[in-house]
N, CA, C and O atoms as a GROMACS GRO file, in nm:
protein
  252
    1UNK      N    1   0.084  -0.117   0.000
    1UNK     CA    2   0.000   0.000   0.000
    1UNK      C    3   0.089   0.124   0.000
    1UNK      O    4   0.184   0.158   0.069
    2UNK      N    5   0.017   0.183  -0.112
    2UNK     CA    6   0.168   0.350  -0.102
    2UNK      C    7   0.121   0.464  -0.004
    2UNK      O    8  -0.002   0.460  -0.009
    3UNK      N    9   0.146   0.533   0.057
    3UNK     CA   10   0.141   0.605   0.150
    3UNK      C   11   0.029   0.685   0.121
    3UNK      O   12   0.040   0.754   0.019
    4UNK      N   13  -0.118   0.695   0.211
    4UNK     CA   14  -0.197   0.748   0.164
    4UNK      C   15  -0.238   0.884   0.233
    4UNK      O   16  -0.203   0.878   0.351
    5UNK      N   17  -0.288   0.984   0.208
    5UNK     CA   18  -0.335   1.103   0.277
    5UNK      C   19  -0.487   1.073   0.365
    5UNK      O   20  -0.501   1.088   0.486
    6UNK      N   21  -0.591   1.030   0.271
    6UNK     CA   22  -0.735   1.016   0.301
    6UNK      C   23  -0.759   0.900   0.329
    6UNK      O   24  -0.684   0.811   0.289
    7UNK      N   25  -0.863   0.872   0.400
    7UNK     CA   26  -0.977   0.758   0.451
    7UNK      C   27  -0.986   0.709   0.287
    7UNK      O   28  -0.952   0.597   0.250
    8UNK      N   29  -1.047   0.838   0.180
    8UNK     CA   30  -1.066   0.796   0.071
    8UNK      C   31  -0.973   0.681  -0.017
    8UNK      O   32  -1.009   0.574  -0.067
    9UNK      N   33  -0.863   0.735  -0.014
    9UNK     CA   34  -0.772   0.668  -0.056
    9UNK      C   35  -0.748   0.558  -0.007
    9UNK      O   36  -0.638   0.537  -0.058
   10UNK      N   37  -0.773   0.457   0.066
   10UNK     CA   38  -0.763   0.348   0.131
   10UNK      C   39  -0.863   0.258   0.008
   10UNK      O   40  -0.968   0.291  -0.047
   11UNK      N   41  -0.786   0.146  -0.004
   11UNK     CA   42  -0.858   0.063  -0.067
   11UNK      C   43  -0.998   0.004  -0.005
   11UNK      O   44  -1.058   0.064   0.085
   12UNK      N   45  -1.030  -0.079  -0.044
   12UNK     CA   46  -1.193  -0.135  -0.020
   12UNK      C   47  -1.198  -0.269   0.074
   12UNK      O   48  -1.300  -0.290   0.141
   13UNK      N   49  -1.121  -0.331   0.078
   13UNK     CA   50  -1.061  -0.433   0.188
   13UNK      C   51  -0.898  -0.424   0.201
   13UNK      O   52  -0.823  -0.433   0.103
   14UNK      N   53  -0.857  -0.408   0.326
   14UNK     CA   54  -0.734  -0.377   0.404
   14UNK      C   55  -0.647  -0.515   0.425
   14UNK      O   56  -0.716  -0.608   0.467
   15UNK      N   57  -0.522  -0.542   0.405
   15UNK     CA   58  -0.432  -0.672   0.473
   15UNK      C   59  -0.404  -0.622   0.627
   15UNK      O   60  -0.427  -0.516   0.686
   16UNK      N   61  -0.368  -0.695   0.649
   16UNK     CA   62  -0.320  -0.684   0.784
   16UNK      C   63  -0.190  -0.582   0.732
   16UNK      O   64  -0.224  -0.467   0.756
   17UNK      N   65  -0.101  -0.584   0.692
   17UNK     CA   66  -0.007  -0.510   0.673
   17UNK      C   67  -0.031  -0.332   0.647
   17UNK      O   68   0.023  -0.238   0.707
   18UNK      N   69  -0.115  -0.330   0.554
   18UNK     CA   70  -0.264  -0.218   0.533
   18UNK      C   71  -0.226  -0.140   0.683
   18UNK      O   72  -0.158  -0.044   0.718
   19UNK      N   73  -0.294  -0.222   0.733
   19UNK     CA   74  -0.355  -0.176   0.886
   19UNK      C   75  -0.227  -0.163   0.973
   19UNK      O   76  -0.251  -0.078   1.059
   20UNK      N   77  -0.097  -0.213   0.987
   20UNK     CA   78  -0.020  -0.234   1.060
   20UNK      C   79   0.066  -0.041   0.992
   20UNK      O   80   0.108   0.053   1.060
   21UNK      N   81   0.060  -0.059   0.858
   21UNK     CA   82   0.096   0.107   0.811
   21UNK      C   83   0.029   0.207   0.856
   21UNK      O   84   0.080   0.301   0.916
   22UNK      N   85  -0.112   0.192   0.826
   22UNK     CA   86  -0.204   0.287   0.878
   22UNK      C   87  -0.205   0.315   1.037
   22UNK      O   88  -0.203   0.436   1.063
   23UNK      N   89  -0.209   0.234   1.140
   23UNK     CA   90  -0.166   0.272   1.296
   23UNK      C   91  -0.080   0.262   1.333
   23UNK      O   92  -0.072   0.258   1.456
   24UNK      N   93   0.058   0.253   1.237
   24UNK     CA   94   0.156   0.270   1.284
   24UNK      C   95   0.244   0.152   1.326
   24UNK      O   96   0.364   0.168   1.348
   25UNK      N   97   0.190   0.047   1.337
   25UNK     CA   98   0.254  -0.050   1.407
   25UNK      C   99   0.302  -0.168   1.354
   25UNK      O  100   0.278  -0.200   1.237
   26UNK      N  101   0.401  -0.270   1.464
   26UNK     CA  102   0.446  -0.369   1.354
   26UNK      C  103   0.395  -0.452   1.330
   26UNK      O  104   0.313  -0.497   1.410
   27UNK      N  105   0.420  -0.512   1.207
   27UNK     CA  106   0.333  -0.615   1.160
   27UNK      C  107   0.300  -0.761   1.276
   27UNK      O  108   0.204  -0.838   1.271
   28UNK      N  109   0.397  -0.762   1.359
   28UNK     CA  110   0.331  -0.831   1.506
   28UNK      C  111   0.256  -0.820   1.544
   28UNK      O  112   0.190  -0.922   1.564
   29UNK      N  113   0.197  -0.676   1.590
   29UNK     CA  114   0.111  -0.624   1.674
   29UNK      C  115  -0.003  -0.620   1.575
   29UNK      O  116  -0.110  -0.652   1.628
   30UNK      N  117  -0.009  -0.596   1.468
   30UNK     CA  118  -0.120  -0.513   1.386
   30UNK      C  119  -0.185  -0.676   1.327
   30UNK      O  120  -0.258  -0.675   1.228
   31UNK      N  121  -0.154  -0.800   1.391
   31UNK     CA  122  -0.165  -0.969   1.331
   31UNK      C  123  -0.254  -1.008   1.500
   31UNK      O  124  -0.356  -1.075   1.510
   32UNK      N  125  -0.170  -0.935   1.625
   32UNK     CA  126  -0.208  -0.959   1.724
   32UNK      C  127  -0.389  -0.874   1.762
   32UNK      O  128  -0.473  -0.919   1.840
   33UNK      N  129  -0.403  -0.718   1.656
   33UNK     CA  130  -0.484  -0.632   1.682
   33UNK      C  131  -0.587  -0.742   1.609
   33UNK      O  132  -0.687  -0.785   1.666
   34UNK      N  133  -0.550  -0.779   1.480
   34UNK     CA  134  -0.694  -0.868   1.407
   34UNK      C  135  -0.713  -1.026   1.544
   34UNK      O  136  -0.819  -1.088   1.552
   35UNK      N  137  -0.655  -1.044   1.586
   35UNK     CA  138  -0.724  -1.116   1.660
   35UNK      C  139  -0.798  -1.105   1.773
   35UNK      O  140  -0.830  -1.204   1.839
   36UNK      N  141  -0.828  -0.997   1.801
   36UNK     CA  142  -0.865  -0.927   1.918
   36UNK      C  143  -0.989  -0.915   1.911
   36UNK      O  144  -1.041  -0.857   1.815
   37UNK      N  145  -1.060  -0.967   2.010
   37UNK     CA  146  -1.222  -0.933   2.013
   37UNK      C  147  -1.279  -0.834   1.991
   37UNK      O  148  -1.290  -0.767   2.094
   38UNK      N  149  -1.330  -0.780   1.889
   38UNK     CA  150  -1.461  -0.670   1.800
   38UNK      C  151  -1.380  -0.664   1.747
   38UNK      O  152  -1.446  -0.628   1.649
   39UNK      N  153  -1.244  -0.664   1.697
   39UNK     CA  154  -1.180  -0.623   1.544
   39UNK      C  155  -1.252  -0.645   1.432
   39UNK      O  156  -1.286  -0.762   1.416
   40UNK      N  157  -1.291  -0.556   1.339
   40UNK     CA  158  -1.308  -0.643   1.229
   40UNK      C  159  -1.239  -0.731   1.084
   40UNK      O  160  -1.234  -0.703   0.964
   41UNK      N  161  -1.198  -0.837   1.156
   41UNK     CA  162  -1.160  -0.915   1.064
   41UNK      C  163  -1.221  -1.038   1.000
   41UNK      O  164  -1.295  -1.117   1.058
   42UNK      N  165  -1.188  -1.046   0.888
   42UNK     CA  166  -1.269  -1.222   0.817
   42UNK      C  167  -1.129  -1.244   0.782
   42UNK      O  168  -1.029  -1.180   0.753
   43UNK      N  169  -1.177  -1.398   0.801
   43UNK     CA  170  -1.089  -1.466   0.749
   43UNK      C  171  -1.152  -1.561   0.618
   43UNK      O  172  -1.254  -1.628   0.603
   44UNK      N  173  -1.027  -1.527   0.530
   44UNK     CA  174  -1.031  -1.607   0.388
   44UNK      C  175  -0.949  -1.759   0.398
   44UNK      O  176  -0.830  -1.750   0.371
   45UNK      N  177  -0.970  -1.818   0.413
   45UNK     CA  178  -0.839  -1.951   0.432
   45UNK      C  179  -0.733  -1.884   0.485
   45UNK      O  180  -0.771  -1.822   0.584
   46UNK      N  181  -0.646  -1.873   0.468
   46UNK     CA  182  -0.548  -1.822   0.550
   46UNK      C  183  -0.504  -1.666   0.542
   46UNK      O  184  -0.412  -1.617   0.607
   47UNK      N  185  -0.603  -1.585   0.434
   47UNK     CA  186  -0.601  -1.442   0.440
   47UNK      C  187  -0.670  -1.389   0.570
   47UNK      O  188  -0.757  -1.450   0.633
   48UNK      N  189  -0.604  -1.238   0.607
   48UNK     CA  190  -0.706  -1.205   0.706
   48UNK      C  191  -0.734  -1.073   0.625
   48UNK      O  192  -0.652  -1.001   0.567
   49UNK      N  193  -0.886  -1.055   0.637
   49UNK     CA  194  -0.914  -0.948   0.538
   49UNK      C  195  -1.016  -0.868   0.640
   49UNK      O  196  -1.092  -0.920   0.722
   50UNK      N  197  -0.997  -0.718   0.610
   50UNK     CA  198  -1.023  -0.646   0.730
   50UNK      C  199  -1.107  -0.483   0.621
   50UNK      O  200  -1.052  -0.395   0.554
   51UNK      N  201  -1.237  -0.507   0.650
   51UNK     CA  202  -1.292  -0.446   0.508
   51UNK      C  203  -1.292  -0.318   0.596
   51UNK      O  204  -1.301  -0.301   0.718
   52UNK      N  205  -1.277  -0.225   0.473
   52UNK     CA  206  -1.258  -0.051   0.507
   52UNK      C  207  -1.356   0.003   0.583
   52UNK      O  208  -1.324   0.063   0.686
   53UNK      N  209  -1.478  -0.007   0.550
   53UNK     CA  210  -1.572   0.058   0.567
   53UNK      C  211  -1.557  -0.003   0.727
   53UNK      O  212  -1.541   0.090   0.807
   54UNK      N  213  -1.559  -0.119   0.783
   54UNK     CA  214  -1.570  -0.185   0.944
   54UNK      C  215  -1.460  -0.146   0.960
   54UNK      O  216  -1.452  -0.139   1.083
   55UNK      N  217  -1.348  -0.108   0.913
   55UNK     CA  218  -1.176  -0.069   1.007
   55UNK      C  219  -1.244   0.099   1.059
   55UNK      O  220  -1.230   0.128   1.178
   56UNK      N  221  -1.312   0.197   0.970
   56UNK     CA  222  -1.358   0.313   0.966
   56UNK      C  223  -1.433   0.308   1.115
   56UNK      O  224  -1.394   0.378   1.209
   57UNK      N  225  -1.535   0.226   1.124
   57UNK     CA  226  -1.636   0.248   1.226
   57UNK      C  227  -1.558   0.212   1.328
   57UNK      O  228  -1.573   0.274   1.433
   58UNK      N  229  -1.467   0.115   1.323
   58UNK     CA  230  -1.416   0.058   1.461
   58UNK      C  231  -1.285   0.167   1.494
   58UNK      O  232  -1.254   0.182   1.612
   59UNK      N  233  -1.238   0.214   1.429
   59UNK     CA  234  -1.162   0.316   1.448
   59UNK      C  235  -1.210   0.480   1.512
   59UNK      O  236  -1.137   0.573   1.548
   60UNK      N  237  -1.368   0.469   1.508
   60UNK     CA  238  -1.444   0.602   1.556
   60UNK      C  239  -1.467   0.532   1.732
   60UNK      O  240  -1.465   0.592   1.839
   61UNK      N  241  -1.482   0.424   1.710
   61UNK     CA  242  -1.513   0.314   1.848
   61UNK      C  243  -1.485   0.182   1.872
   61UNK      O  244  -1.556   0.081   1.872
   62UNK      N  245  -1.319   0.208   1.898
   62UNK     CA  246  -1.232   0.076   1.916
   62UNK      C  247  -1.317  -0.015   2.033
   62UNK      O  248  -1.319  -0.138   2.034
   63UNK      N  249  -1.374   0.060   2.115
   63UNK     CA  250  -1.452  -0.044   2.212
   63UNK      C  251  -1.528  -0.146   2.211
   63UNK      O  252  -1.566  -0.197   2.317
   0.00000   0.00000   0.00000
């Protein structure tokens, strides 16, 4: 993912890596955040796919 300015600019489903750029953190932590109860993540077989629009809302209310 190339370095983005906007929410807009974010693609339409996020990797974990996505997400580990976007808050900053390492790809450890940001593998440890999708497993975390209310994250929103799906899992594809062994993808973890973390759709924009649910990273958006959970990001207004990580709780």
């Amino acid at each position: 993912m190339e370095k983005t300015c906007t929410i807009d600019a974010l693609p339409l489903s996020l990797t974990v890596e996505d997400i580990a750029k976007v808050l900053g953190l390492s790809k450890k932590n940001a593998y440890e955040l999708c497993h975390s109860k209310g994250f929103p993540c799906v899992r594809a077989g062994r993808r973890m796919i973390i759709p924009k629009l649910a990273f958006i809302k959970w990001m207004e209310s990580p709780n």
